[in-house]
N, C-alpha and C positions, 0 to 999 in steps of 0.2 A: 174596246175602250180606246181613247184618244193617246198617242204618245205622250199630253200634255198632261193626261189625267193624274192625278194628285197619289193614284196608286201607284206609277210607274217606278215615280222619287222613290216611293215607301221599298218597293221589292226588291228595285235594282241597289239601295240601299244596306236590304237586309241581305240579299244574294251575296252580297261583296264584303259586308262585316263576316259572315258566316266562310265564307273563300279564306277570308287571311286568317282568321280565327281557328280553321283546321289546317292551317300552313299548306295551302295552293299558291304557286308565287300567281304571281300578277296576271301572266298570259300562259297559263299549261299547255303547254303544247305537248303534244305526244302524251299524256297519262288521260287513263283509261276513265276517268271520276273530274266530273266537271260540276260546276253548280251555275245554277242559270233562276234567273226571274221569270215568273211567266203572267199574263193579264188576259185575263178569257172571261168568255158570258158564259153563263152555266146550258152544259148541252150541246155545245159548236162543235166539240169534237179535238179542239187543239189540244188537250191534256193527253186524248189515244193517240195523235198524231206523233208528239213529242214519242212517246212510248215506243212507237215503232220503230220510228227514226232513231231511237237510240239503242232498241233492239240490234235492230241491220248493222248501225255502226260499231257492234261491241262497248257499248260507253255508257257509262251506271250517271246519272244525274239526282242533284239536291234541285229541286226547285224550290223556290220562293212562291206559293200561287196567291193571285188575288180573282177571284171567281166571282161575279156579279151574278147574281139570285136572280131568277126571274121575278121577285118581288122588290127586285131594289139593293136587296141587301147586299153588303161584302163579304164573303166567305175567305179567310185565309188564312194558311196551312203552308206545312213542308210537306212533301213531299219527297220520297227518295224511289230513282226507278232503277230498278236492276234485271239485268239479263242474265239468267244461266243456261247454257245451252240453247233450244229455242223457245225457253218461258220468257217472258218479261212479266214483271210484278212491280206494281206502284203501291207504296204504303206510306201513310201518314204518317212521319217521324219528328221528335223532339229532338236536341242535340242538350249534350248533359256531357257534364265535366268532372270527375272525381275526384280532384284534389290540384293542385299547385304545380304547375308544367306536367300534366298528363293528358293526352290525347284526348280532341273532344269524342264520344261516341254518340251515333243516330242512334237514339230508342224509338225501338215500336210504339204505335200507340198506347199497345197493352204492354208492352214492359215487359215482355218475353222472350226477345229479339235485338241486339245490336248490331252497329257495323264499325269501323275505324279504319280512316283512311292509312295505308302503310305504301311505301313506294310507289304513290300512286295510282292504287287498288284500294280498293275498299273489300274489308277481310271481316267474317264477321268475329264477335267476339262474345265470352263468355257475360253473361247478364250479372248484376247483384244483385242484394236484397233490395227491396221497394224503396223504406226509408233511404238508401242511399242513392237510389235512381232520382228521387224527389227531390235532393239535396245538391243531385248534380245537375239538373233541369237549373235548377232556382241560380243557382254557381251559374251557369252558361248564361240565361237570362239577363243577369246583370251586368256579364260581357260584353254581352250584344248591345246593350242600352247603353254602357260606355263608349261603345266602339261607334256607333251609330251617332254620335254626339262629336264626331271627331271628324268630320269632312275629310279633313285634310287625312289622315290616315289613312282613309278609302280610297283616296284618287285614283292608284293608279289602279287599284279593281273597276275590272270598266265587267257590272255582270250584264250579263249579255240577254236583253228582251227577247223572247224566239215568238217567231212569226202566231198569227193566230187564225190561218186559213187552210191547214190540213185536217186529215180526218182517217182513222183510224178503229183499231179498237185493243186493246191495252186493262189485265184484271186488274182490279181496283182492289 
């Protein structure tokens, strides 16, 4: 897709509400958990690329993806990729907020799984019951729809488009 493409605004948008929202300052340098937008056609290979590359580098990524369907379509998702040792695993995550200044947490797709960024690391953490997982989804949701209405707030989150010409292979 085009730099100019109308997805770009969207992800790099969403990447950067989602950054200051789990209190990333502006340019993390040195911490291990970065969030980044990503614009790929379905099948190129940038999504394993990324995987790897963040493998090697020790560095756990949220992406923002906006994935074009070989039919046209938009596909878009978070994504969260983590290395341990030398696994890397990408899984499709929600971000969910349980209450009034409490850390946002990545939920699994299935709800079985969290993570919480702590110093810098993403640590995993103990899950809750469903109804409050769904409760904390809807809570973050509406963050993000504030936040994403507020230009000016996001400025200085500049998230970061990654390239879309490597290739890889990275479990999904």
């Amino acid at each position: 897709m085009k730099l100019n493409h109308p997805e770009v605004a969207l992800q790099r948008a969403l990447a950067a509400a989602l950054a200051k929202l789990m209190g990333l300052l502006p340019f993390p340098v040195g911490t291990h958990f970065r969030v980044a937008a990503m614009l790929a056609d379905e099948g190129d290979g940038t999504f394993d690329s990324l995987g790897r590359a963040a493998g090697a580098a020790g560095v756990d990524y949220l992406i923002a993806v906006s994935e074009r369907q070989r039919s046209g379509a938009i596909r878009r998702y978070l994504s969260l990729i983590t290395t341990v040792g030398k696994v890397t695993i990408a899984r499709t995550v929600e971000p969910a907020r349980f209450g009034p200044g409490q850390p946002v947490v990545l939920v699994s797709a299935d709800h079985r799984h969290g993570w919480q960024l702590r110093a810098g690391r993403l640590v995993s953490v103990a899950m809750r019951p469903a109804l409050e997982i769904e409760r904390g989804i809807e809570a973050m949701a509406g963050e993000v729809d504030d936040l994403l209405e507020l230009s000016a707030e996001r400025a200085p989150y500049s998230a970061v488009t990654l390239p879309s010409a490597l290739r890889s292979s990275v479990a999904r």
